[in-house]
Residue, then its C-alpha position, 0 to 999 in steps of 0.5 A: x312778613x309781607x312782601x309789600x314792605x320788602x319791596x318798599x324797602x329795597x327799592x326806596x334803598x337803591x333809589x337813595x343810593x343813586x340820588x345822593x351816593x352815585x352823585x358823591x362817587x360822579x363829582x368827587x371821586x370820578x370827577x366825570x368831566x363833560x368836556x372830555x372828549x370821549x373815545x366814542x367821538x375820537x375814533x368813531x368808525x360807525x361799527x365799534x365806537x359810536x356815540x350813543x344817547x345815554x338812555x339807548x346806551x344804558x339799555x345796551x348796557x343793563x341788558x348785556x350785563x343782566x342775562x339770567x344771573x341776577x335771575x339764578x343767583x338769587x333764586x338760587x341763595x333764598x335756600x339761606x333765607x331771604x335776609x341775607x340774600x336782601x342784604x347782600x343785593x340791596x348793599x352790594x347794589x349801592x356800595x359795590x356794584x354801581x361804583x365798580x360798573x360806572x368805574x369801570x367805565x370811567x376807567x376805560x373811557x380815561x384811557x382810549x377805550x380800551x378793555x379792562x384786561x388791556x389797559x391792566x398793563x399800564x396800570x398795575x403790571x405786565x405781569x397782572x395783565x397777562x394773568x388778568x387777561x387768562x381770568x376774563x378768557x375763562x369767565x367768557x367761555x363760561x357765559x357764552x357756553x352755559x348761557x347757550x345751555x339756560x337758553x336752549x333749555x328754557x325754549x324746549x321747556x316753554x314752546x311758547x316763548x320761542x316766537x317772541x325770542x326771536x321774533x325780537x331780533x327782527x323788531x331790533x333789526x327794525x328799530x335800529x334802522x330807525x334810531x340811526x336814521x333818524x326817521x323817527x323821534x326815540x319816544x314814538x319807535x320806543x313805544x312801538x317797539x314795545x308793542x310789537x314785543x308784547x304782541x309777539x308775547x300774547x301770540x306766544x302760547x297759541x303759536x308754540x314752535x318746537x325743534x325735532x328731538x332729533x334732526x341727522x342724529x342731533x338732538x333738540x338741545x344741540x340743535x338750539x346751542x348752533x342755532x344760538x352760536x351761529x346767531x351770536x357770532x353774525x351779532x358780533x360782527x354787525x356794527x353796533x348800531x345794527x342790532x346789539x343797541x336796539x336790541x339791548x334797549x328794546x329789551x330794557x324797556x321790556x324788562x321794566x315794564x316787566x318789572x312794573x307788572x310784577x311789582x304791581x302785583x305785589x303790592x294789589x295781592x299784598x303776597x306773604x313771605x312762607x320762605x324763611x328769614x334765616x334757614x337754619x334747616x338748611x338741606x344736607x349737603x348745604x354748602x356754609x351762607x359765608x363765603x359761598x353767598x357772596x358768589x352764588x349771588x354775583x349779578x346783582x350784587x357785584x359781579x365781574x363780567x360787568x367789568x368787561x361790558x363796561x370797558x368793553x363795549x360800553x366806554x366806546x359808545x359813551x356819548x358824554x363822560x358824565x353818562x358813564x353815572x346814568x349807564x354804569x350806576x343807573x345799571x346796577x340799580x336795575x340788576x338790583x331791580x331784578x334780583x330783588x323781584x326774584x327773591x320775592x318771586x322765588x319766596x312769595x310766590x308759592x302758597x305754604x312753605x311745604x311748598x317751597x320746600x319741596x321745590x328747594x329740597x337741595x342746594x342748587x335748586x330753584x333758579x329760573x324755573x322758580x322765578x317762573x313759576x313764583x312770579x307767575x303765580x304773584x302775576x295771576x293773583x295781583x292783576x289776573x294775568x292768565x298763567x300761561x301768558x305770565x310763564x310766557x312773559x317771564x320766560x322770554x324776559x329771562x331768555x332775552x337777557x341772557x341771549x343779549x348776554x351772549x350777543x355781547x359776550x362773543x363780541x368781547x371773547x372775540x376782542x380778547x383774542x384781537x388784544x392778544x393779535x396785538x400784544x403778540x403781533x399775530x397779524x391774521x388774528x386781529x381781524x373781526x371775522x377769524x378772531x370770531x371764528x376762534x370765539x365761537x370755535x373755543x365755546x363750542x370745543x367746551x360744550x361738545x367736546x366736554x359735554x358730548x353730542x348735547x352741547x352741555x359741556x359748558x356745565x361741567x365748569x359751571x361750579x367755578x365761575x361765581x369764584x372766578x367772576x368775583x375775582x374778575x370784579x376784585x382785579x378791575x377793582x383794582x385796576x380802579x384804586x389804582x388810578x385813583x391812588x395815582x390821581x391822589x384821590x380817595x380810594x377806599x370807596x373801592x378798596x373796601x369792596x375789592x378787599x371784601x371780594x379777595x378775601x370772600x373769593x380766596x375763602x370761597x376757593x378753598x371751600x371748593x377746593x376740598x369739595x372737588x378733592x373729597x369727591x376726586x374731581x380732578x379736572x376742577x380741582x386743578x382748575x380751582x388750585x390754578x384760579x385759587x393761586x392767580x387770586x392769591x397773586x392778586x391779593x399780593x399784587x394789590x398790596x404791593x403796587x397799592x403801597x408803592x404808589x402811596x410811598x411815592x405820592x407822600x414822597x412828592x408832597x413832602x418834596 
């Protein structure tokens, strides 16, 4: 099959679904109100909550809540076929994700802008906050530390990508004076952001910058993991409008135009599929397509962590309610964007299927490095890109999301530790700076103490987190149906997704579960029994609070 048609299909697919499906789930379910005041305007203190023009906000969003995963996972999942992983993309993007990111946002935004985790409490129970609360804690630690891993790898494979890494931060740095001063009108600094970006992209490979492989007895992959924490946790700290917003929008415009590119040179190089459409000769030790699809492939489709983006960061800069539609749906569909031009990188982009064997020779192969070497290749042959610019400009595109990622990820592990200052009156803690440091020292304890002198540790609990991200989604979810079910609207448009989550997450554990005990994996298998239990708890809470508040709404209609 051409890839030409895959790409219509998909991209005609998810515009549909924002057009007349966002539109549906805005006006009718949500109900977004443009005269809401938001939380952005009641609290407004210029470093957390500040009102934001959607398009710079959908740029903080999209970028934060994209990093590498919607890279990894499905160029990861095409070992099934590039059918199922389509499917599962485009489906997921219109009916799961865009309704649970803009939900999300609508959810936190109803009530003071405060996290997912927090306002579960009130929500649904105390009981499920706590547990919902532990859920977040680890996804964070996860990202944050693996994260730190994919980025420091990538800027030791690929020198030449590190002088536009950062060199981004200072043009951030540049274009965030700029916007919140007002010197300059968003479309002029938006273009000449861009352009400063992919100046220091095409100066890349002439100017290769490498770390010693080893400085004081710490290596090269160590050295970048400080560097890159060290980086995150002042990120974290500087108000928003300083750094993580241009930051993020400048990235969104880049990614887009990466985008662009690569689509344009799928349709002028009419490339061919040579991955199967279904694998059936899968290699051995293959895990089984269903349930473990549904979780290897998280961004993209639906994942949790953009839950706690949403409410997170997001709701405390959304300028007018009804831009939670444009910033948490539009979003999606830019994920999706991205997932799907991997798993046509990552199946068109090699010559024969020899040789895209040979690069997905077992489960777990491919990733980032397919998507390079499959989108540099379509790249040179559709528009003459030379290859090592094309490695160049995909490799920044990936490490860029996924440093943003971080950026927004310490901000949030270091609220989740704020909002447990405030549950437990722990005064020293609910301050910026120390509750930081706890962020920062907790991912570090995971990558140095698990990991060793090199800083990998986060790796080691890697294997749990699509299970524990899915069931992340399934909880804010619920926090979502809930609220509706109070409001007496209709709640299947997400009740649907949150019982497929429950139910493809508690299966996907179990499969773990018997994988970590065969190979006498302890440490997992302890962690996978406590996640496997807390999603079992959820799946009662949801049936019990969910029947509950429908027996009251009938019993008040009939009163």
């Amino acid at each position: 099959m051409n890839a030409i048609l895959l790409m219509l299909m998909g991209l005609g697919a998810m515009f549909l679904g924002y057009v007349f499906y966002s539109k549906f789930i805005a006006e009718k379910i949500f109900k977004l109100d443009p005269n809401f005041r938001t939380p952005a305007h009641e609290f407004e203190d210029g470093v957390d909550f500040v009102p934001t023009n959607k398009f710079v906000l959908w740029g903080h969003h999209f970028t934060s809540v994209a990093g590498a995963a919607p890279i990894i996972g499905p160029a990861i999942a095409v070992i099934w076929g590039w059918v199922p992983a389509f499917l599962w993309v485009i489906f997921g993007t219109i009916f799961f994700a865009g309704v649970h990111d803009a939900g999300a946002i609508w959810a936190s935004n109803r009530n003071k802008a405060r996290s997912i985790g927090a306002l579960t409490g009130d929500v649904v129970g105390k009981k499920s906050q706590s547990l919902f609360m532990i859920v977040i804690f680890l996804v964070l630690l996860m990202v944050n530390a693996v994260f730190a891993t994919a980025i420091s790898g990538l800027l030791i494979s690929f020198p030449s990508s590190v002088l536009p890494v950062w060199g981004a931060i200072f043009v951030a740095l540049i274009i965030g004076q700029v916007i919140f001063r007002k010197w300059m009108n968003l479309g002029t600094i938006s273009i000449l952001g861009v352009i400063a970006l992919y100046a220091l992209i095409w100066s890349g490979p002439s100017m290769p910058l490498t770390l010693p492989e080893s400085f004081m007895g710490v290596s090269d992959n160590a050295q970048w993991i400080l560097v890159l924490f060290g980086y995150a946790s002042i990120a974290s700290l500087l108000p928003v409008w300083m750094l993580l917003q241009p930051r993020d929008y400048i990235n969104g415009l880049q990614l887009f135009i990466g985008l662009i590119l690569v689509y344009a040179a799928v349709l002028i190089s009419g490339p061919e599929l040579v991955a199967p459409a279904f694998n059936t000769n899968t290699p051995v030790g293959t895990p089984s397509m269903i349930p473990l699809l549904f979780v290897t492939i998280a961004c993209g489709a639906i994942s949790g962590f953009h839950g706690l983006v949403a409410s997170g960061t997001t709701s405390k800069q959304l300028d007018k309610e009804p831009d939670a539609r444009f910033v948490g749906y539009f979003g999606a569909i830019g994920e999706g964007s991205l997932a799907l031009a991997t798993i046509i990188a990552a199946t068109a982009g090699f010559a024969t299927l020899a040789d895209w064997q040979a690069v997905y020779h077992s489960f777990g192969q491919g990733g980032v490095s397919a998507f390079v070497q499959g989108g540099a290749n379509i790249l040179q042959n559709g528009i003459g890109l030379d290859v090592s610019i094309s490695q160049t400009l995909l490799t920044v595109m990936a490490v860029l999301f996924a440093g943003t990622t971080m950026d927004t990820g310490l901000r949030l592990q270091r609220y989740i530790f704020q909002e447990w200052a405030q549950i437990y009156n722990i005064k020293w803690m609910s301050k910026a700076a120390p509750a930081t440091l706890l962020a920062v020292g907790s991912c570090l304890i995971l990558a140095f103490g698990a990991g060793g002198a090199d800083g990998t540790g986060g790796l080691l609990i890697w294997p749990l987190f699509g299970t524990t991200n899915q069931l992340l989604a399934g909880l804010t979810l619920l926090v979502i149906t809930t609220m509706l079910v109070k409001l007496g609207r209709p709640m299947y448009f997400t009740l649907i997704p949150l019982v497929f989550l429950l139910v493809m997450t508690i299966y996907a554990l179990l499969i773990q579960l018997m994988s970590f005990y065969q190979k006498s994996d302890w440490f997992l298998f302890g962690l996978d029994l406590v996640v496997l239990i807390a999603a079992i708890w959820i799946a009662l809470e949801a049936s019990s609070t969910l029947t509950r508040l429908r027996r009251e709404n009938k019993e008040r209609q009939s009163a």
